[in-house]
C-alpha positions as CSV (number, residue, x, y, z in Angstrom):
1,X,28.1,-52.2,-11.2
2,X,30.6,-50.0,-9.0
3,X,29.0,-46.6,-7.5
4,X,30.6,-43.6,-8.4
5,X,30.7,-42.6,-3.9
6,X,32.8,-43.7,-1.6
7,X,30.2,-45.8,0.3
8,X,30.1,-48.8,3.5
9,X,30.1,-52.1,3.0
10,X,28.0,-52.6,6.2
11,X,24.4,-50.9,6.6
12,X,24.0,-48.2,8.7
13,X,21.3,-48.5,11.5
14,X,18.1,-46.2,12.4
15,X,17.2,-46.2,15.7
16,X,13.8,-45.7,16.2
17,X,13.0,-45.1,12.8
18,X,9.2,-45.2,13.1
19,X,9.4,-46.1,17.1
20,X,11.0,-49.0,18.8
21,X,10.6,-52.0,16.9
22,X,10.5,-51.2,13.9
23,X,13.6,-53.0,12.6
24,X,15.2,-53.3,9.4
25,X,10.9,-52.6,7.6
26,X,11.4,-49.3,9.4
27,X,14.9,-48.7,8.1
28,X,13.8,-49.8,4.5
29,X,10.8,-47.7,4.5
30,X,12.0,-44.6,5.5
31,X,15.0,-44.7,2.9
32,X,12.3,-45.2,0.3
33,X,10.8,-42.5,1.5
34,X,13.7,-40.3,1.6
35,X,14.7,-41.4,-2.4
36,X,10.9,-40.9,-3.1
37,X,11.5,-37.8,-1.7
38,X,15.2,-37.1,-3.7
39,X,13.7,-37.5,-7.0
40,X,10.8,-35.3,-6.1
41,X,12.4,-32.1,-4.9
42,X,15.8,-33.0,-6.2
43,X,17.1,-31.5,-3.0
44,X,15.9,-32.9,0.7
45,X,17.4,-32.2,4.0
46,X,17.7,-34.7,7.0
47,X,20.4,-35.8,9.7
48,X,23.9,-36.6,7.8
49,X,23.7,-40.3,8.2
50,X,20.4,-40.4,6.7
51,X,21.2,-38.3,3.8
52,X,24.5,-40.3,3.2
53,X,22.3,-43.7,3.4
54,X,20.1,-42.2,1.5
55,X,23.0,-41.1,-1.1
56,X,24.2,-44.8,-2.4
57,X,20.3,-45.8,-3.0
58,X,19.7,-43.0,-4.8
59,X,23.1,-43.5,-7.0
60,X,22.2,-47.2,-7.7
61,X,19.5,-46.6,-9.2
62,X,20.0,-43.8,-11.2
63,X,22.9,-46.3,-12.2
64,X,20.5,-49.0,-13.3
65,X,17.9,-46.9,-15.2
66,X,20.5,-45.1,-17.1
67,X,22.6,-48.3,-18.5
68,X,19.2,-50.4,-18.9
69,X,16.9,-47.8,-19.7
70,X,12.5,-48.2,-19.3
71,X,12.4,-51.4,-22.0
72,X,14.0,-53.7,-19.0
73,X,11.8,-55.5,-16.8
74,X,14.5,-55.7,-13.8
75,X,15.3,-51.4,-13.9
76,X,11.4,-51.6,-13.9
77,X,11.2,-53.3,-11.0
78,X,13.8,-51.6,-8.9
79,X,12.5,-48.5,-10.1
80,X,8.8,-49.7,-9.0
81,X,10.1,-51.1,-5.7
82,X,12.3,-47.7,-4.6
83,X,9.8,-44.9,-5.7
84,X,6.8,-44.6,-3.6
85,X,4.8,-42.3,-5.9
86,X,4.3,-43.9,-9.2
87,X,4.7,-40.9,-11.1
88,X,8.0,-40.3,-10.5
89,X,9.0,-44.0,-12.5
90,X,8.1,-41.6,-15.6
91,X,10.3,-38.4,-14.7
92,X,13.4,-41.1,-13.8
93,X,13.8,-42.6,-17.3
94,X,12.3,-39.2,-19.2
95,X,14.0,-36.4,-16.8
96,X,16.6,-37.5,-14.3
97,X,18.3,-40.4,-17.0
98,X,18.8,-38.2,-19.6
99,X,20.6,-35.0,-18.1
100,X,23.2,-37.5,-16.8
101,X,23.9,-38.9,-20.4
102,X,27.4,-37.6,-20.2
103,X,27.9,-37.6,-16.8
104,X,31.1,-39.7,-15.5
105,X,30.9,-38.7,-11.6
106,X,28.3,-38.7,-8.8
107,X,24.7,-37.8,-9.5
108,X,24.2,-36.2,-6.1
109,X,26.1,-34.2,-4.3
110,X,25.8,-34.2,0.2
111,X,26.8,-31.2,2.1
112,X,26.5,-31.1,6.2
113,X,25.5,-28.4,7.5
114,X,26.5,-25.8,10.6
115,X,25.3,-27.1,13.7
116,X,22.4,-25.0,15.5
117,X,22.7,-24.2,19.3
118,X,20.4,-24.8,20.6
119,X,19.0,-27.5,17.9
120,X,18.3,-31.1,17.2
121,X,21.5,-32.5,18.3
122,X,22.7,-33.7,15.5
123,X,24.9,-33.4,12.1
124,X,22.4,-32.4,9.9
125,X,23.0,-32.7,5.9
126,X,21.7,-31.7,2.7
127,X,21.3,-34.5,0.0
128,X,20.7,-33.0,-4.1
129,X,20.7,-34.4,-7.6
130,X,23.4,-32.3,-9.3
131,X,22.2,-29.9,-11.9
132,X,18.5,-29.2,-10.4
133,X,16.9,-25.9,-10.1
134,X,17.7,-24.8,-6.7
135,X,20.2,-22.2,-6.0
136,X,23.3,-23.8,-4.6
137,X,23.7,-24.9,-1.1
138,X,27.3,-22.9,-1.2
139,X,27.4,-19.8,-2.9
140,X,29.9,-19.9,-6.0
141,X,32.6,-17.6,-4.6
142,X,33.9,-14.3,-7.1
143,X,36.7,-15.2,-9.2
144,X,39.0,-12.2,-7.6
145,X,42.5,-13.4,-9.5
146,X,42.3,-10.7,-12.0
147,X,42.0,-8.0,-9.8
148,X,44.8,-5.6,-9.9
149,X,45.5,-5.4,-6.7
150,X,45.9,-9.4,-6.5
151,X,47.9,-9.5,-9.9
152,X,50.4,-7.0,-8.6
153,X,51.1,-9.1,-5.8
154,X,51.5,-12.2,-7.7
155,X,54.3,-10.4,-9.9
156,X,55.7,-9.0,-7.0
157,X,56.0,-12.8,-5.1
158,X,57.6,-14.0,-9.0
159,X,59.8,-11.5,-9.0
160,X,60.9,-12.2,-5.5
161,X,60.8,-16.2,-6.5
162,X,63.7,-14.7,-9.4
163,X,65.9,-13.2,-8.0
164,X,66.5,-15.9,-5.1
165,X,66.9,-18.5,-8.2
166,X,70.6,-18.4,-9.1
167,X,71.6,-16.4,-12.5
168,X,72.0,-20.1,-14.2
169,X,68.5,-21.2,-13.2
170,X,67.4,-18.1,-14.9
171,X,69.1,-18.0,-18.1
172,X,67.6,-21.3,-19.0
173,X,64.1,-19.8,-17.8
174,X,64.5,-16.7,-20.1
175,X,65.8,-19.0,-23.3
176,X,63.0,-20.0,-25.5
177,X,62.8,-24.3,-25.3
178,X,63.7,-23.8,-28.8
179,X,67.1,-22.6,-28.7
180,X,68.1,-24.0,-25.5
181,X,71.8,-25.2,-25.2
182,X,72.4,-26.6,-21.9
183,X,75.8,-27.4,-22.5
184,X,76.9,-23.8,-23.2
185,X,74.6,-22.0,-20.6
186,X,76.3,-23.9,-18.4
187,X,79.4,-23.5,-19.5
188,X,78.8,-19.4,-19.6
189,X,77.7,-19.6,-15.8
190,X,81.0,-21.4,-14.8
191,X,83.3,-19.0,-16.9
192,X,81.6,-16.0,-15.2
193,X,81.6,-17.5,-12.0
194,X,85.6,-18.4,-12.5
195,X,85.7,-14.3,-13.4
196,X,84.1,-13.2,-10.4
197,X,86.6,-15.2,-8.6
198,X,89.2,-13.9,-10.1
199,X,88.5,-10.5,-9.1
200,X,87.5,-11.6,-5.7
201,X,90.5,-12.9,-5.1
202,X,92.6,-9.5,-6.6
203,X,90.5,-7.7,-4.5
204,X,91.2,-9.4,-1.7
205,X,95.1,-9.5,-2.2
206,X,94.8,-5.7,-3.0
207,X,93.1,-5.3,0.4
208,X,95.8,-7.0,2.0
209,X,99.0,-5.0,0.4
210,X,97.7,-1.6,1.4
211,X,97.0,-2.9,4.9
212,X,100.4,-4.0,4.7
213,X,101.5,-1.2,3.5
């Protein structure tokens, strides 16, 4: 069962997760407690490596309880085995499973944050479940691309865009795709071409008879 994250094939390590010594208990236990905490609050903040530890835990098994559902004794057990507060078994298969029914990307989303000076001293990050109650982390941004100001200057930069195209380009721009004719647009544009020419070149000799002259 692939996760739906980019994610490392080799395990990050926690110094000092609950003081030296603690070993790979220590690291196990605290990233219980941090997808304990994930499917609690929906939303948890720690340092970036954590959170993105944290992350592909938390994705697998969301990723076994929704394709197994609470009738199989093995999403049971993982479910039993990752979730500290028994509770939460209940608002995994009843809450979290279901609003990712249709779902075919992540089920979290991991954001770092700015850096605070003077702080902790390290990348802090902010782990979520997408679709939860919180307000977002980044702030949608206002969709300006119909403001007036904005859609003048877009047909201002096509217009410039148009008349650096050459008249050929834009007579098969202009035809509908309907009653296209290569052939004879094509044709047209070297005809009128060979006319300019033409009157180039009796200009020219023009120029040169009365300088002559």
């Amino acid at each position: 069962m692939s996760l739906k994250i980019p994610y490392s094939q080799t395990a990050r390590k926690f110094r000092g997760t609950f003081g030296v010594g603690s070993g790979p208990s220590g690291r196990i236990k605290r990233l219980r407690m941090c997808v304990t905490g994930l499917i609690r609050h929906e939303r948890i903040e720690s340092t970036f490596a954590r959170c993105d530890e944290t992350r592909g835990y938390a994705e697998r098994l969301i990723n076994i309880a929704s394709k197994h559902g609470d009738k199989d004794k093995y999403a049971m057990e993982v479910a039993d085995y990752w979730l500290l507060e028994k509770d939460l078994i209940h608002k995994l298969f009843k809450v979290i499973v279901p609003r990712y029914e249709n779902n075919r990307s992540s089920y979290t989303k991991l954001y770092m944050l700015p850096k605070e000076l003077p702080g902790y001293g390290k990348d802090m990050g902010v782990l979520e479940l997408k679709d939860n109650p919180w307000p977002q982390v980044v702030p949608k941004q206002r969709e300006t691309k119909y403001f007036l100001t904005n859609m003048l200057v877009d047909e201002l930069r096509k217009e410039h865009h148009r008349t650096k195209r050459s008249p050929f380009v834009n007579k098969i721009l202009d035809t509908s795709a309907d009653n296209i004719d290569i052939d004879s647009i094509q044709n047209q544009y070297i005809l009128d071409n060979l006319v300019d020419n033409d009157e180039g070149k009796t200009k020219n000799d023009q120029s040169h008879e009365n300088k002559n002259d």
